[in-house]
N, C-alpha and C positions, 0 to 999 in steps of 0.2 A: 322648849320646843325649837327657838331661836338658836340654839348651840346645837340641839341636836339637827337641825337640817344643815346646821353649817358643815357638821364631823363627816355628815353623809357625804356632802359636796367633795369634800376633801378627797375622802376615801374612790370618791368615783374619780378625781381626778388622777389620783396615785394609781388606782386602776387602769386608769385607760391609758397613765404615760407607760405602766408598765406592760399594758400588750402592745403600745406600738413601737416600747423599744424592743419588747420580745418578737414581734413581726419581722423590725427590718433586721433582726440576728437571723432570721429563719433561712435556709439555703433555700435558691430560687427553683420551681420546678425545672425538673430534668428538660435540657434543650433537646427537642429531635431533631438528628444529625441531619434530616436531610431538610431540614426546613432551613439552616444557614442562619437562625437568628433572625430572620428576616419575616415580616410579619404577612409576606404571602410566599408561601415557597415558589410558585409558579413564574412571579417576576424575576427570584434569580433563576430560577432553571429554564427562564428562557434566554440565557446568556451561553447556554450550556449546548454545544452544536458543533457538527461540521459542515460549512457553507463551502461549495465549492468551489474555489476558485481557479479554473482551469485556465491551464496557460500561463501564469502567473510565474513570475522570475523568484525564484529562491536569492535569498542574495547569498552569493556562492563563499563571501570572504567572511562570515562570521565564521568566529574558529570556536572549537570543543574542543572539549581533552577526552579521551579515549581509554580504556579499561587497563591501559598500560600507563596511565600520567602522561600520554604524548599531546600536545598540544597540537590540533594544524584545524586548516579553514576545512569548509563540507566539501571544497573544491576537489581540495587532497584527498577527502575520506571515499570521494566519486570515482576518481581515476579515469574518470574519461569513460564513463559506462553508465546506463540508465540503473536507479535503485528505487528499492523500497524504504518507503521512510514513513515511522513509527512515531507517535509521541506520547511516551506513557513515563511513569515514577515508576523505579525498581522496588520502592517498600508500598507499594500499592496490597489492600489487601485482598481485592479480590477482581476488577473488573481488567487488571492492564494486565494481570497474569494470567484469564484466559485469551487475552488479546493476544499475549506473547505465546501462548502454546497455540492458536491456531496461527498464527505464522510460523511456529515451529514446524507444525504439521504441513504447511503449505509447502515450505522449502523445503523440506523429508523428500516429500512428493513430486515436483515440478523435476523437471528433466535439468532445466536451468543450472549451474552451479555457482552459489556466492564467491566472491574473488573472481571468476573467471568472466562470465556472460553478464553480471550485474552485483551491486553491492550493496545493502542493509544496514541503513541508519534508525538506531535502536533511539532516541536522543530522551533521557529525561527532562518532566517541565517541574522537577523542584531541583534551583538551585542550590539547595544544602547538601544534595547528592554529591557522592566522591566518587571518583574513580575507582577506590576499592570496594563500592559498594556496588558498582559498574562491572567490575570483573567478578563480584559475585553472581551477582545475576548470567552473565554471559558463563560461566563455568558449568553452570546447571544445565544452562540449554544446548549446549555443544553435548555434555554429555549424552544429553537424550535424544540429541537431535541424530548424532553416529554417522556423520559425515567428513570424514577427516579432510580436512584442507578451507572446509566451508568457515572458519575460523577466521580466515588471515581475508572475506568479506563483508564480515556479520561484525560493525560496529555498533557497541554498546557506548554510549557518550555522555557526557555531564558536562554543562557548562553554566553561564553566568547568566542572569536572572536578564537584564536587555537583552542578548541574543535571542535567550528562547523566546518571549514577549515578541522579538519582532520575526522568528522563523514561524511562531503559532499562527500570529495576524497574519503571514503574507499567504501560508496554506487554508487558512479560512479555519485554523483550529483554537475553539473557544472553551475554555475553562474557566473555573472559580478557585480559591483556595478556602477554604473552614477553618480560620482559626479555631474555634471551639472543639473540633475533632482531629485537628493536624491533619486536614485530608483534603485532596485535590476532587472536585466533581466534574469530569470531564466524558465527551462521546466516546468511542470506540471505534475503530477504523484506521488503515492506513494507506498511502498516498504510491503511486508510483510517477518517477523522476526522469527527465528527458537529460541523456548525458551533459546538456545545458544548462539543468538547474529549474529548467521551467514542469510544472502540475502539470503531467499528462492524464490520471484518472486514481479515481477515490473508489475503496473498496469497505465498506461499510460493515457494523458486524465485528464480532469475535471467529469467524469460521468465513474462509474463502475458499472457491472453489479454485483448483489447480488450473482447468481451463481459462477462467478469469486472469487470473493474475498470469497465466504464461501469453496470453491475449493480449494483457496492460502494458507487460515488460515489452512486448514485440512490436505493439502499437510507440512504445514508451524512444524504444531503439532506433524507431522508423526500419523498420525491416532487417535494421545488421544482425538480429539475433536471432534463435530459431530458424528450425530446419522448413525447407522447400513444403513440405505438409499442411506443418504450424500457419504458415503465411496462405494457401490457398484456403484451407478452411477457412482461419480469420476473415476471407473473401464473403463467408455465410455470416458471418456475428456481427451484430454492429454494438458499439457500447451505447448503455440507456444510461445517460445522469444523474434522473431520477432515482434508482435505485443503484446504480453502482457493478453494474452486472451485463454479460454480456445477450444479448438474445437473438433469436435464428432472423437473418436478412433474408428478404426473399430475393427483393431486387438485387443485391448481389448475389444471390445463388441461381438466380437465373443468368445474370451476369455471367457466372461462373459456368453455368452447364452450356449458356451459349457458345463463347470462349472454347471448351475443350472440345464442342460439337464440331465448331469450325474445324480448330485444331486436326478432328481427327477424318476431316473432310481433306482439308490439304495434305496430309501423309497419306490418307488412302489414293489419292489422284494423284500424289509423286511416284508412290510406289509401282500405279498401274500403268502411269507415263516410263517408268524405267522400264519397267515389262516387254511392254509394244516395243519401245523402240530396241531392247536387249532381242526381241523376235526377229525385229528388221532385221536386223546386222546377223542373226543367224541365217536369214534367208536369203539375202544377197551373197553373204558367205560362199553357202550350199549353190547359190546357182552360179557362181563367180566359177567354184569349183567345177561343176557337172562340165562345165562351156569349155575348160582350159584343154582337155584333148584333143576335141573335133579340131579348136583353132593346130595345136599342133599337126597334126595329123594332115592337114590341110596346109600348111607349110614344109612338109614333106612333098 
């Protein structure tokens, strides 16, 4: 009985090292990608944001290399004109490529022309990206986009893991990276730029409306761009932070209806002033004339 509890003992022992060497061979269960490994998804994806920071200096000399292998600062890539600036990964699989087709969509539509009125900083936040991976992406969207010349404004960019880090931070744009899924968890939206380099307004979303963004760019420009229209309506919208969108000003559109009221007070009482006095002068004319015989006549 003595030997047989002991064989028992044994065998439980040989048993149990063999499921927990067979345990720790077991593959771990499937990680859900959006949980990040982290044992409350909610803490990292509270990391995961764009916080506005308006006004805020881009610092203008971090350089990227461009869809051609050119290297120069954002200064260069600006030209001296307010832009749009993006922060998405070109092998994104699904959130930054409808980011990037509603900006495609946007600039289709807007009166604006890239290169000319304002320029489109495309910038990826994984530095492993190349430049040729940079002109693949920009090659698709020129295609579809069907604006010839919009090209030589619409940079696509890749650069070095410190510059993006400190061009994300200084727009208030906050990502994660998932080792486990090779994949970036970041917001959606993108920024417009004051020819200075400073956040003039955030436009939230995968879909912007054209009035928005031609508002942001104009607002962005301080007036240099966009027609005499663009700027009086703007007179009606003020931008809401909150949500990143423009909405009807009353105070300025009474502002405005005051303004033209006046306006069309003064041209009506110029007009009616040139009138009167264009009457005088016909009737002193007229009686200047009627008078000129008698006096002759009377000098005879």
């Amino acid at each position: 009985m003595k030997h047989l509890c002991l064989y028992t003992g044994l065998v439980g022992v040989v048993i149990a090292g063999w499921a927990s060497t067979a345990f720790s061979q077991m593959a771990p269960p499937p990680i859900d990608a959006l949980s990040f490994s982290g044992p409350d998804p909610m803490e990292r994806f509270r990391d995961i944001s764009i916080e506005q920071n308006l006004d805020a200096q881009v610092p203008l000399d971090l350089e990227f290399t461009d869809s051609t292998g050119r290297r120069a600062s954002l200064k260069e890539f600006m030209n001296g004109k307010p832009a749009l600036l993006a922060l998405v990964y070109y092998e994104c699989p699904m959130l930054c490529q409808q980011e990037l087709q509603g900006l495609e969509a946007v600039v289709k539509s807007m009166s604006f022309m890239p290169g000319n009125e304002y320029e489109i900083l495309t910038i990826s936040i994984d530095p492993s990206e190349t430049s040729q991976t940079a002109a693949d992406k920009k090659s698709i969207h020129m295609d579809r986009l069907g604006r010839p010349g919009a090209e030589k404004g619409w940079h696509f960019l890749t650069g070095e893991e410190g510059n993006i880090e400190s061009l994300a931070k200084t727009v208030g744009f906050r990502y994660i990276y998932d080792p486990s899924t090779e994949q970036y968890a970041h917001a959606a939206g993108i920024m417009a730029l004051t020819p200075e380099g400073r956040v003039s307004r955030y436009f939230y979303g995968v879909e912007y409306l054209t009035r928005d963004v031609e508002f942001g760019l104009t607002d962005a420009s301080k007036g240099s761009i966009g027609s005499v229209v663009n700027k009086l309506v703007l007179l009606c919208f003020e931008y809401d932070p909150t949500s990143g969108k423009y909405g009807f000003y009353v105070i300025g559109a009474l502002r405005l209806f005051s303004g033209l009221l006046l306006f069309g007070f003064v041209v009506m009482y110029t007009l009616l002033y040139l009138r009167m006095r264009a009457k005088q002068k016909n009737e002193i004319a007229q009686t200047q004339g009627s008078a000129s015989p008698h006096n002759g006549a009377a000098q005879t």
